[in-house]
PDB file of N, CA, C and O in Angstrom, chain B, residues numbered from 101:
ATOM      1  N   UNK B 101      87.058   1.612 253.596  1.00  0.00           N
ATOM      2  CA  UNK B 101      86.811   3.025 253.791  1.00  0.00           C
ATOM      3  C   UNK B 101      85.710   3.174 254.826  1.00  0.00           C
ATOM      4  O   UNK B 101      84.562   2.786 254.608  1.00  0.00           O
ATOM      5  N   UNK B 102      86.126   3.793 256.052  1.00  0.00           N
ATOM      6  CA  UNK B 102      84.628   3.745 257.124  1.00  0.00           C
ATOM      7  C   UNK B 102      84.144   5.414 256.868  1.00  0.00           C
ATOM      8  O   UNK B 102      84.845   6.374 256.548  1.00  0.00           O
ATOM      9  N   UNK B 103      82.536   5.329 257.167  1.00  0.00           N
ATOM     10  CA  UNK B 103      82.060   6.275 256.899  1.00  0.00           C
ATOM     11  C   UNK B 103      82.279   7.021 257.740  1.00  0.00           C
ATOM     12  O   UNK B 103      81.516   7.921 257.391  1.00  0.00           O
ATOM     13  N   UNK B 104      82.855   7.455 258.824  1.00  0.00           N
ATOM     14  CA  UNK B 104      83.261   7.903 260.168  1.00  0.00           C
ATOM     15  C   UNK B 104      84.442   8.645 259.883  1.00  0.00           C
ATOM     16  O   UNK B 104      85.532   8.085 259.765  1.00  0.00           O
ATOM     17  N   UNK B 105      84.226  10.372 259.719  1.00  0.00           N
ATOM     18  CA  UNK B 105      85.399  11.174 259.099  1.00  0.00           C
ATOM     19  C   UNK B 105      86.382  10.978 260.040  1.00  0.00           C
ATOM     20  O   UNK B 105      87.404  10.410 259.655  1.00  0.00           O
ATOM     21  N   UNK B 106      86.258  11.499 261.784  1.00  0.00           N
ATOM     22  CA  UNK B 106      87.127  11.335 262.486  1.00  0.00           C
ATOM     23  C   UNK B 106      88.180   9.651 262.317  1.00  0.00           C
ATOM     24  O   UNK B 106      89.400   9.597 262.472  1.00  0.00           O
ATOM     25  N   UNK B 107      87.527   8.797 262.070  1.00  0.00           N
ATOM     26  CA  UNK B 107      88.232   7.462 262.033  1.00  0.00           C
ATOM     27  C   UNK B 107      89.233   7.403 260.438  1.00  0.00           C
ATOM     28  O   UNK B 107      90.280   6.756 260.482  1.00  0.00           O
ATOM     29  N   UNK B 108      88.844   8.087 259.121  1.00  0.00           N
ATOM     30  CA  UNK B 108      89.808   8.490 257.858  1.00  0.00           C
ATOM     31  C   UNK B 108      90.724   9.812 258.897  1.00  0.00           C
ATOM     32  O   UNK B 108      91.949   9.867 258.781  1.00  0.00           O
ATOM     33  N   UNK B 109      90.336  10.334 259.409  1.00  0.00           N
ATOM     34  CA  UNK B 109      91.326  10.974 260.089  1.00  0.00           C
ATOM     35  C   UNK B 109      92.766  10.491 260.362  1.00  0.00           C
ATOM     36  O   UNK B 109      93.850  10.686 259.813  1.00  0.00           O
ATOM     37  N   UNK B 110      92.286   9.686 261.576  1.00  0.00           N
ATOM     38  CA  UNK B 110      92.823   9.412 262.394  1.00  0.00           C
ATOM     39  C   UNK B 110      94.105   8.164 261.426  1.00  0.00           C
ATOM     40  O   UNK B 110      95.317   8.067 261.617  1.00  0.00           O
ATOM     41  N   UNK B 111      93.190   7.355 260.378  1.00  0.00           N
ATOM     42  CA  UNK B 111      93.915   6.125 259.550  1.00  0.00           C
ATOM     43  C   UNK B 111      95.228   7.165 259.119  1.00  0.00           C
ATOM     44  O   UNK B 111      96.414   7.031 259.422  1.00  0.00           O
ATOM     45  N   UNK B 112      94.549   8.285 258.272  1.00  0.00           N
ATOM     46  CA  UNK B 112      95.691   8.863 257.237  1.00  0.00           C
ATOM     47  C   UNK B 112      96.534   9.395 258.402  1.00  0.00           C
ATOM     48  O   UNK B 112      97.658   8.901 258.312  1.00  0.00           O
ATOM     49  N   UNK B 113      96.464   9.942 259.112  1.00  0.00           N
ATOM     50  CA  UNK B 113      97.247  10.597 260.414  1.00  0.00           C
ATOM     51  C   UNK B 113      98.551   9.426 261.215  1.00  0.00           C
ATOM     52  O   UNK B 113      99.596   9.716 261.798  1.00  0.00           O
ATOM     53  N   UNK B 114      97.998   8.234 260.957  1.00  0.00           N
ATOM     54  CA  UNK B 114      99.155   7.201 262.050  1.00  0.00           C
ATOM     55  C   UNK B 114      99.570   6.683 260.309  1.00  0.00           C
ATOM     56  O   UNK B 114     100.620   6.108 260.598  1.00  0.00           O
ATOM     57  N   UNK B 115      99.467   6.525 258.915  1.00  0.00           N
ATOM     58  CA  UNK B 115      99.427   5.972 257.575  1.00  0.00           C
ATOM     59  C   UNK B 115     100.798   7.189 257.579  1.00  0.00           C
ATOM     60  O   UNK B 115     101.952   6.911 257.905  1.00  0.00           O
ATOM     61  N   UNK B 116     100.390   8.337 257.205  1.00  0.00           N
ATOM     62  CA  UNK B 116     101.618   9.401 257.110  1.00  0.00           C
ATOM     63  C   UNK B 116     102.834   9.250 258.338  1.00  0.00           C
ATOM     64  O   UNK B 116     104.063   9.216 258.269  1.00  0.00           O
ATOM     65  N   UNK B 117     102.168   9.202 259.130  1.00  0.00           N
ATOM     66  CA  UNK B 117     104.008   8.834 260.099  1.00  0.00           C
ATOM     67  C   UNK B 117     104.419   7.803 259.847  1.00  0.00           C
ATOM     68  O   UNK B 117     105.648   7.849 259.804  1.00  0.00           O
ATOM     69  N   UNK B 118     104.013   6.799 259.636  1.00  0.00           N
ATOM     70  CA  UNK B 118     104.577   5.748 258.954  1.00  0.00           C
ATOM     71  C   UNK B 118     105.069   5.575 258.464  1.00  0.00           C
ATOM     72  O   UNK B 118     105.915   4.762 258.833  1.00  0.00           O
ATOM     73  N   UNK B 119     105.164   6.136 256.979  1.00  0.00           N
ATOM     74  CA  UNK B 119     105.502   6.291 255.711  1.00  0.00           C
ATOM     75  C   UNK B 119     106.678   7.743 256.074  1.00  0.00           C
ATOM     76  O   UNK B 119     107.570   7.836 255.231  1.00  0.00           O
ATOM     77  N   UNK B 120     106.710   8.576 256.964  1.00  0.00           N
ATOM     78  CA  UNK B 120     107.614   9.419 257.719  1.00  0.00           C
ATOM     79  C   UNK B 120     109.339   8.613 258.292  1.00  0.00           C
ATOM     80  O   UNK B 120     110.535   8.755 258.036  1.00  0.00           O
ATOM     81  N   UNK B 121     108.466   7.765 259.173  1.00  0.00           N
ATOM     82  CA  UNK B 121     109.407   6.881 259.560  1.00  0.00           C
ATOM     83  C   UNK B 121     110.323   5.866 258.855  1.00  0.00           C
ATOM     84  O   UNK B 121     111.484   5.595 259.159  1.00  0.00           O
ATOM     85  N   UNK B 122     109.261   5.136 257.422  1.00  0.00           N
ATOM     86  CA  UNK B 122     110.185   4.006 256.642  1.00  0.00           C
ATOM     87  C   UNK B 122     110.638   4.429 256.098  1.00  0.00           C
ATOM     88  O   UNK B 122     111.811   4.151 255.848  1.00  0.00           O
ATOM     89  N   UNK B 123     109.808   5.643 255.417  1.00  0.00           N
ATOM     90  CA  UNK B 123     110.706   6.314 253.946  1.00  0.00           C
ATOM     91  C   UNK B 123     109.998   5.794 253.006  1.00  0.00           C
ATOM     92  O   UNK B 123     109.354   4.746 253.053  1.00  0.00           O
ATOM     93  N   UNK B 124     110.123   6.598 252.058  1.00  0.00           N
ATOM     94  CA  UNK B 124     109.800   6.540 250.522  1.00  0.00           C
ATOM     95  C   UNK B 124     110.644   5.473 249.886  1.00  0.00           C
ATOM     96  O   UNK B 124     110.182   4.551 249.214  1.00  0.00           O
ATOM     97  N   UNK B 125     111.661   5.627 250.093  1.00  0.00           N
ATOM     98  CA  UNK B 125     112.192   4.769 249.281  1.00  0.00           C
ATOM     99  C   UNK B 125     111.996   3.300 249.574  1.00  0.00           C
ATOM    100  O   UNK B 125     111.519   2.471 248.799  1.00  0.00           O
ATOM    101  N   UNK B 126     112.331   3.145 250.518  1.00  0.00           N
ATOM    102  CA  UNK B 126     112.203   1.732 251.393  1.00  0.00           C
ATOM    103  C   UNK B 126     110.322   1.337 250.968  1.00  0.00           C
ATOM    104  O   UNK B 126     110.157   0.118 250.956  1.00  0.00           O
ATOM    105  N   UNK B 127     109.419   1.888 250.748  1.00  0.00           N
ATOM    106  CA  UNK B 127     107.970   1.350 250.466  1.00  0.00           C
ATOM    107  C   UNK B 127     107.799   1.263 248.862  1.00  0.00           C
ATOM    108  O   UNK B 127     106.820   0.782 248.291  1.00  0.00           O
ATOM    109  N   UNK B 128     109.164   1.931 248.125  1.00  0.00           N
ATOM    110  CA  UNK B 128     108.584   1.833 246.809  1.00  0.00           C
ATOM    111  C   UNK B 128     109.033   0.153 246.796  1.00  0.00           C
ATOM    112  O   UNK B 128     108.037  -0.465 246.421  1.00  0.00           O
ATOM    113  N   UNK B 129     109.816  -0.499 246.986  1.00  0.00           N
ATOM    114  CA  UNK B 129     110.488  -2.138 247.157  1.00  0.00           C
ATOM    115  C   UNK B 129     109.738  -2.661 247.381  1.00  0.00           C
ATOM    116  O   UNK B 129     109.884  -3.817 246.982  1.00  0.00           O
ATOM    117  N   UNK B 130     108.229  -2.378 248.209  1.00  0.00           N
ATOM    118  CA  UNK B 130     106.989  -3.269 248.558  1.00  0.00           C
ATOM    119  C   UNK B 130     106.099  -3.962 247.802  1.00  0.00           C
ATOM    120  O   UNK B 130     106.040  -3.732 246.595  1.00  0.00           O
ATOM    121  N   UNK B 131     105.217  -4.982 248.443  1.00  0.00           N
ATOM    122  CA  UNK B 131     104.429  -5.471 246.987  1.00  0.00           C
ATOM    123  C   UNK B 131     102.985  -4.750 247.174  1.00  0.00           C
ATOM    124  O   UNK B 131     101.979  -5.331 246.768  1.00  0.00           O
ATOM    125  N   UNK B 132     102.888  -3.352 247.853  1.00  0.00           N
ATOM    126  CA  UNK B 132     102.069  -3.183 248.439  1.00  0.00           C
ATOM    127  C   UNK B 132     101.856  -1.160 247.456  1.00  0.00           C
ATOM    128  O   UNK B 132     100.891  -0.430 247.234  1.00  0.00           O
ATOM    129  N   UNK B 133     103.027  -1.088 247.243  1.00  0.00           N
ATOM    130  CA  UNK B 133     103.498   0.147 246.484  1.00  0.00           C
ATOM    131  C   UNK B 133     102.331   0.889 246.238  1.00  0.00           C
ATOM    132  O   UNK B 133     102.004   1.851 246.932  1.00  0.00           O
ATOM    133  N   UNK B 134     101.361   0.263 244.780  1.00  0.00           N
ATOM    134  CA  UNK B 134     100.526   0.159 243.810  1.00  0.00           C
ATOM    135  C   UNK B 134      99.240   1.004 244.581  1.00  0.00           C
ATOM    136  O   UNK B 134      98.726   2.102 244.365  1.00  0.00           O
ATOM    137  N   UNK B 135      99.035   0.125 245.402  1.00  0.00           N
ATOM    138  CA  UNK B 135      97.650   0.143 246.755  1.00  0.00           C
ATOM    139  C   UNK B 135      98.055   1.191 247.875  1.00  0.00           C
ATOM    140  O   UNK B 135      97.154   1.693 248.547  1.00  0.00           O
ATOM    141  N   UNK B 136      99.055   1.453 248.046  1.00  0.00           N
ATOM    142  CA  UNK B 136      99.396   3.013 249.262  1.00  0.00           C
ATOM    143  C   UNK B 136      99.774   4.139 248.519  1.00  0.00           C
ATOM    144  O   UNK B 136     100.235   5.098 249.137  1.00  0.00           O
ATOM    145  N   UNK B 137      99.624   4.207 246.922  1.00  0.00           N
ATOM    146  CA  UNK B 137      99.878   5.305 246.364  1.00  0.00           C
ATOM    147  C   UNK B 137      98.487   5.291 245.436  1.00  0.00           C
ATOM    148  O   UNK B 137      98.569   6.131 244.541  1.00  0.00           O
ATOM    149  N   UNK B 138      97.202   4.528 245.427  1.00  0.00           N
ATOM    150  CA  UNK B 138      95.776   4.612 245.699  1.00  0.00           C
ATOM    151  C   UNK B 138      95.405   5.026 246.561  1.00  0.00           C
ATOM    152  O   UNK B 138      94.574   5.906 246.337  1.00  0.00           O
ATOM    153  N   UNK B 139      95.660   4.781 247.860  1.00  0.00           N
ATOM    154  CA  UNK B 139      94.952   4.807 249.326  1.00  0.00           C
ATOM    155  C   UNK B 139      95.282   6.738 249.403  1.00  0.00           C
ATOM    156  O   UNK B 139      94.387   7.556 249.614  1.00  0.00           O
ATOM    157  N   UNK B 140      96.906   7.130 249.150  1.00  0.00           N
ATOM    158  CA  UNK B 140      96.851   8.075 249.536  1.00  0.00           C
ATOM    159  C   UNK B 140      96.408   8.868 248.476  1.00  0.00           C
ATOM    160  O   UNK B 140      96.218   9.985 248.959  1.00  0.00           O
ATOM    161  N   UNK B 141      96.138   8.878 247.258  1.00  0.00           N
ATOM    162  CA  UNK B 141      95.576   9.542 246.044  1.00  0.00           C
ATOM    163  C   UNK B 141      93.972   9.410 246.470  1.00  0.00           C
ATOM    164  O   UNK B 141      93.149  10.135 245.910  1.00  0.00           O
ATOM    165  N   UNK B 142      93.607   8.548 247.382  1.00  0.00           N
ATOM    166  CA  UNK B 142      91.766   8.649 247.674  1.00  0.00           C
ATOM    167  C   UNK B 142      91.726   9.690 249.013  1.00  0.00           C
ATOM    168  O   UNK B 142      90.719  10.396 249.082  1.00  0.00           O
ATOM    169  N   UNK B 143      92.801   9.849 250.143  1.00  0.00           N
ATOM    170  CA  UNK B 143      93.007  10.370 251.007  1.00  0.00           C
ATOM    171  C   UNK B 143      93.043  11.946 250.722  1.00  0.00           C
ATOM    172  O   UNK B 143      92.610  12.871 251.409  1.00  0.00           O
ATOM    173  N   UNK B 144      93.518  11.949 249.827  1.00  0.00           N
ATOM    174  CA  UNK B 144      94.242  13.484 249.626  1.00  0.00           C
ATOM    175  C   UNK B 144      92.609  14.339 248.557  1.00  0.00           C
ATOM    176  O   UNK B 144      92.385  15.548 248.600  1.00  0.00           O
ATOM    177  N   UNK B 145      91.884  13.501 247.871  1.00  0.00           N
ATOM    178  CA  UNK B 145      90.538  13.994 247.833  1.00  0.00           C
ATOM    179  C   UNK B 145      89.195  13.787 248.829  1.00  0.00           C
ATOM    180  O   UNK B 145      88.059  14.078 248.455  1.00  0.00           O
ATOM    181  N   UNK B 146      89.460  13.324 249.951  1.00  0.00           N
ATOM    182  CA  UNK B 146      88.453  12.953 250.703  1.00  0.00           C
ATOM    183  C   UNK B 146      87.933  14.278 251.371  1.00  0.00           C
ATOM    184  O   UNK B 146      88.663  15.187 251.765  1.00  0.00           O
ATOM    185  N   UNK B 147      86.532  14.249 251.442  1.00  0.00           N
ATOM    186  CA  UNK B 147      85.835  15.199 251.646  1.00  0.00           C
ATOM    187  C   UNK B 147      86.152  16.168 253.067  1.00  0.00           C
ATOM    188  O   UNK B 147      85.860  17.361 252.984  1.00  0.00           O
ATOM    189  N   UNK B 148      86.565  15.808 253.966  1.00  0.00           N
ATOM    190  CA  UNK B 148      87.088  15.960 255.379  1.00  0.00           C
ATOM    191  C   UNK B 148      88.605  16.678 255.370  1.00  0.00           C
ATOM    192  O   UNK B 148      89.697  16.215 255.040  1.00  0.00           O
ATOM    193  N   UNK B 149      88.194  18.088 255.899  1.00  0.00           N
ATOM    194  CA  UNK B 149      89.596  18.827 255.530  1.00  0.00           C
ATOM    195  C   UNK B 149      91.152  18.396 256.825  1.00  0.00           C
ATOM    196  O   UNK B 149      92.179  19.072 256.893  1.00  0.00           O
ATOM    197  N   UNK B 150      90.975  17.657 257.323  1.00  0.00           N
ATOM    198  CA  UNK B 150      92.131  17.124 258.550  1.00  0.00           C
ATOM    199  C   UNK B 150      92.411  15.979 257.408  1.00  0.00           C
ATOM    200  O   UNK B 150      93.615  15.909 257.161  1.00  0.00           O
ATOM    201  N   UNK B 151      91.797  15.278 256.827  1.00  0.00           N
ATOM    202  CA  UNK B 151      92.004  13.896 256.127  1.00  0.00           C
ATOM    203  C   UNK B 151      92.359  14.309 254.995  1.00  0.00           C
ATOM    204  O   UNK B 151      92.977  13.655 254.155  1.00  0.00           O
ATOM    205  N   UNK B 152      92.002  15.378 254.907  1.00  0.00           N
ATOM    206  CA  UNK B 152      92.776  15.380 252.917  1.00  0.00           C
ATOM    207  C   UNK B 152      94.281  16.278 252.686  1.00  0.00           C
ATOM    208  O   UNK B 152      95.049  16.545 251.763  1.00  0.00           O
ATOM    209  N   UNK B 153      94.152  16.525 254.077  1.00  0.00           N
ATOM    210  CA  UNK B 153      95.155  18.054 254.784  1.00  0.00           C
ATOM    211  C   UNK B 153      96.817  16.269 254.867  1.00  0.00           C
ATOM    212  O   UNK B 153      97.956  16.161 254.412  1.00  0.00           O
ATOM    213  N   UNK B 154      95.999  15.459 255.600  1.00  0.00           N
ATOM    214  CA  UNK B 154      97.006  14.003 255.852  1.00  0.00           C
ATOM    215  C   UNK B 154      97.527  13.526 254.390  1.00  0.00           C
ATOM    216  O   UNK B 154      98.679  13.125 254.221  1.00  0.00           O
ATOM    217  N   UNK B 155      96.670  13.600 253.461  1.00  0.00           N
ATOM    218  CA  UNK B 155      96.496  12.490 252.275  1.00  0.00           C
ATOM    219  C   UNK B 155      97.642  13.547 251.301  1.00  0.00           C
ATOM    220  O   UNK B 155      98.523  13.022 250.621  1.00  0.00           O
ATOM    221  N   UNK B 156      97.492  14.836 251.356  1.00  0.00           N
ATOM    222  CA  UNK B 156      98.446  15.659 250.475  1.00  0.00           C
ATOM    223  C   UNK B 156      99.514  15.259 251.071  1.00  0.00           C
ATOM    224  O   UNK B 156     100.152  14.457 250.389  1.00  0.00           O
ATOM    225  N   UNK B 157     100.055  15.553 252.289  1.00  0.00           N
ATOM    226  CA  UNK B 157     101.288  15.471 252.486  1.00  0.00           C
ATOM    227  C   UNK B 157     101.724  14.306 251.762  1.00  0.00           C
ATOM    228  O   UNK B 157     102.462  14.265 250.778  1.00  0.00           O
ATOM    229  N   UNK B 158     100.955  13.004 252.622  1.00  0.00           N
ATOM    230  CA  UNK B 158     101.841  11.461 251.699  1.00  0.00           C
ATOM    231  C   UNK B 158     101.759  11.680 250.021  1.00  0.00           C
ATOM    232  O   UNK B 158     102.512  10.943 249.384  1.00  0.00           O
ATOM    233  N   UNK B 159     100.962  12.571 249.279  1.00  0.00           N
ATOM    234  CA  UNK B 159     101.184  12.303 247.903  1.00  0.00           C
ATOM    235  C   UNK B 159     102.147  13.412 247.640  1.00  0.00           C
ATOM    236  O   UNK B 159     102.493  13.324 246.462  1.00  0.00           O
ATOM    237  N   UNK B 160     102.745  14.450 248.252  1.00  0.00           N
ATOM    238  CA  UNK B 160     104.195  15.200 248.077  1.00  0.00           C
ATOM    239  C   UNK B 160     105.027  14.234 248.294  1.00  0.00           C
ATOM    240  O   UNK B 160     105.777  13.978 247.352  1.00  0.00           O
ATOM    241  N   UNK B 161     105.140  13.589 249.275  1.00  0.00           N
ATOM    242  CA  UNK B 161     106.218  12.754 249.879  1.00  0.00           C
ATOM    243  C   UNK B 161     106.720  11.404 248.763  1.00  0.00           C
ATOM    244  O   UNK B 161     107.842  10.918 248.618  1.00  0.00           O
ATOM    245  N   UNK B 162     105.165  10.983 247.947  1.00  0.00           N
ATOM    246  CA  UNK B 162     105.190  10.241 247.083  1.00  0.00           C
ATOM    247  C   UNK B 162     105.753  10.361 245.771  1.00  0.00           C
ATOM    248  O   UNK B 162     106.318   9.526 245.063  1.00  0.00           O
ATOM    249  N   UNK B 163     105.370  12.085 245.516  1.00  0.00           N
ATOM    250  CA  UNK B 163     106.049  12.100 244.417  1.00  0.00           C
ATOM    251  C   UNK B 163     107.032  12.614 244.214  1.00  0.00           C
ATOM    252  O   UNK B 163     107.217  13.112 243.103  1.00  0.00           O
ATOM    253  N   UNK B 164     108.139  12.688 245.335  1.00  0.00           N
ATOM    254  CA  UNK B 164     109.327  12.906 245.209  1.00  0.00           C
ATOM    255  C   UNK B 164     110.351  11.313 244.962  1.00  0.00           C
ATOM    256  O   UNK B 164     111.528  11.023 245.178  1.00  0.00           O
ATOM    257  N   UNK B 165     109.173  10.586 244.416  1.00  0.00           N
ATOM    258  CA  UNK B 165     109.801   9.161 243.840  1.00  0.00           C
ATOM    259  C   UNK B 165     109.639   8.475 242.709  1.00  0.00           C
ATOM    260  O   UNK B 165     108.470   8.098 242.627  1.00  0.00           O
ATOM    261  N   UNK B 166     110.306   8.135 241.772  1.00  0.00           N
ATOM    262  CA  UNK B 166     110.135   8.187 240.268  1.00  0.00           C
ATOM    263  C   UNK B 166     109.022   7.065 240.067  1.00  0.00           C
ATOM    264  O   UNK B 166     108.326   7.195 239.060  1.00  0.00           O
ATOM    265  N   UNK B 167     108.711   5.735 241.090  1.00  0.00           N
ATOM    266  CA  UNK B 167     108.216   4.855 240.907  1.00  0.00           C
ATOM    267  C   UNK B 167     106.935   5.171 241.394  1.00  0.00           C
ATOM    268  O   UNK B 167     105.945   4.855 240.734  1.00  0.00           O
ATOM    269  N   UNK B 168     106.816   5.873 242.685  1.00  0.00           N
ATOM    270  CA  UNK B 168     105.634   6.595 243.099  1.00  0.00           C
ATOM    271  C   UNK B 168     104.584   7.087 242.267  1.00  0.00           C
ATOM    272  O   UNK B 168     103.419   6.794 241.996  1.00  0.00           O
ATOM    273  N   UNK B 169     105.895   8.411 241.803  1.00  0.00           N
ATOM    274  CA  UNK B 169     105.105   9.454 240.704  1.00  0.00           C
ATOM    275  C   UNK B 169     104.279   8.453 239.359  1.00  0.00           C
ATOM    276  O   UNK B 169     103.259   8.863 238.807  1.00  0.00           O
ATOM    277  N   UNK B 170     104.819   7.369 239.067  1.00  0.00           N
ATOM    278  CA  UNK B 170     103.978   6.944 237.925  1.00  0.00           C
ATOM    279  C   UNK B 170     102.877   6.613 238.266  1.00  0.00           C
ATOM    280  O   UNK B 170     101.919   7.040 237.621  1.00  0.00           O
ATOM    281  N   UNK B 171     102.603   5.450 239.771  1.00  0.00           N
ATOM    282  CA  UNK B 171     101.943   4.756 240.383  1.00  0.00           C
ATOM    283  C   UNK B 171     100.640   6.195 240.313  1.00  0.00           C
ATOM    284  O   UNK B 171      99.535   6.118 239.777  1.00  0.00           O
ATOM    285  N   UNK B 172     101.073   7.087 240.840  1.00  0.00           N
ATOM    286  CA  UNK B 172      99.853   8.251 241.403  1.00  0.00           C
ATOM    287  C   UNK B 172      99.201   8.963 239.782  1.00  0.00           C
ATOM    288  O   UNK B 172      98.235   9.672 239.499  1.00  0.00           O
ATOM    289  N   UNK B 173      99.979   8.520 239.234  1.00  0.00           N
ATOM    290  CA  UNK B 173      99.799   9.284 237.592  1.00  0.00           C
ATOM    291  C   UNK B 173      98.240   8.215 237.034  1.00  0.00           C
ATOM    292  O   UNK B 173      97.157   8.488 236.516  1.00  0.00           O
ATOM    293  N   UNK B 174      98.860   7.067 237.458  1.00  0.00           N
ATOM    294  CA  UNK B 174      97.914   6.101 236.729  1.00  0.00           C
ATOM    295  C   UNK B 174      96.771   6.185 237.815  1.00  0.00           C
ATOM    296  O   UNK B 174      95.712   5.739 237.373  1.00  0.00           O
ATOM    297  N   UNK B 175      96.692   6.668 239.211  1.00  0.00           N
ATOM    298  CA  UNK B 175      95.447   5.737 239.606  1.00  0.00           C
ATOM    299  C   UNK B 175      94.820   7.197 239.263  1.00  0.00           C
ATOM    300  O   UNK B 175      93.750   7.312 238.665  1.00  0.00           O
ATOM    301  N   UNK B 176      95.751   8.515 239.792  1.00  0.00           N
ATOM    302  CA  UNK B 176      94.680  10.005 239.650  1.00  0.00           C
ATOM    303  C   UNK B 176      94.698  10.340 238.025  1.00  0.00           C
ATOM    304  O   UNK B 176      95.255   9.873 237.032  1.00  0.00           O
ATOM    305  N   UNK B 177      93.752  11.436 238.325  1.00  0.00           N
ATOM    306  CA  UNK B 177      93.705  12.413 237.037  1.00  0.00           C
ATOM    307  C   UNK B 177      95.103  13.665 237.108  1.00  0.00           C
ATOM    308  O   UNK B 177      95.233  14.161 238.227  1.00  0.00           O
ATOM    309  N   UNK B 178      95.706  13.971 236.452  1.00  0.00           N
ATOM    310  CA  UNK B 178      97.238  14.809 236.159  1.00  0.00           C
ATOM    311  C   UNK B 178      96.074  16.095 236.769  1.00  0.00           C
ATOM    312  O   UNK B 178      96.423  17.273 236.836  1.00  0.00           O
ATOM    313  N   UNK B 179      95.209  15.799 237.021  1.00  0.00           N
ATOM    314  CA  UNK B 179      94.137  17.389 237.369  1.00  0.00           C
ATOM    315  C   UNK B 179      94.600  17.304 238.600  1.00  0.00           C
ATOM    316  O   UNK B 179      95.236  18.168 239.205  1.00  0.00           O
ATOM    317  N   UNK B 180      94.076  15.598 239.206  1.00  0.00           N
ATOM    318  CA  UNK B 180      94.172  15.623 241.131  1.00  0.00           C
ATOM    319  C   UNK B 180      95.387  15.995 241.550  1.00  0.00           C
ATOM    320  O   UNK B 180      95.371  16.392 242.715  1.00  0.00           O
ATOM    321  N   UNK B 181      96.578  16.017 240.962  1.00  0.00           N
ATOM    322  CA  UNK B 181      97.753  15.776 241.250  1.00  0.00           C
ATOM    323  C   UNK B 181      98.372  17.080 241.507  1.00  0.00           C
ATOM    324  O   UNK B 181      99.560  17.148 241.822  1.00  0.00           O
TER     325      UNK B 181
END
């Protein structure tokens, strides 16, 4: 996590097209799943409104996936969500 808002910017900003481009479905198959549905559950509360504006979208996008939705259940509070 760098302390440099523009640089969480910029991560969640090229992180969401990404995840645009592979698809949801295709990243839930990853061994990486667990840790990008953390990353974007820390994104989507980060203090910086461009970075948390990035971090919502990927956790809509996330939980339009049954394996997602649990993943984001367990790392957030059913409040963050």
């Amino acid at each position: 996590r760098s302390c440099h808002a523009q640089v969480r910017k910029c991560g969640a900003e090229l992180l969401l097209s990404l995840m645009e481009r592979i698809g949801v479905t295709k990243l839930a198959g990853t061994a990486r799943a667990e840790r990008l549905a953390h990353v974007a559950g820390k994104l989507a509360q980060d203090c910086h409104q461009d970075t948390r504006h990035y971090g919502q979208e990927m956790v809509k996008m996330l939980l339009s996936h049954q394996k997602f939705k649990m993943l984001l259940e367990q790392s957030l509070s059913t409040r963050d969500l």
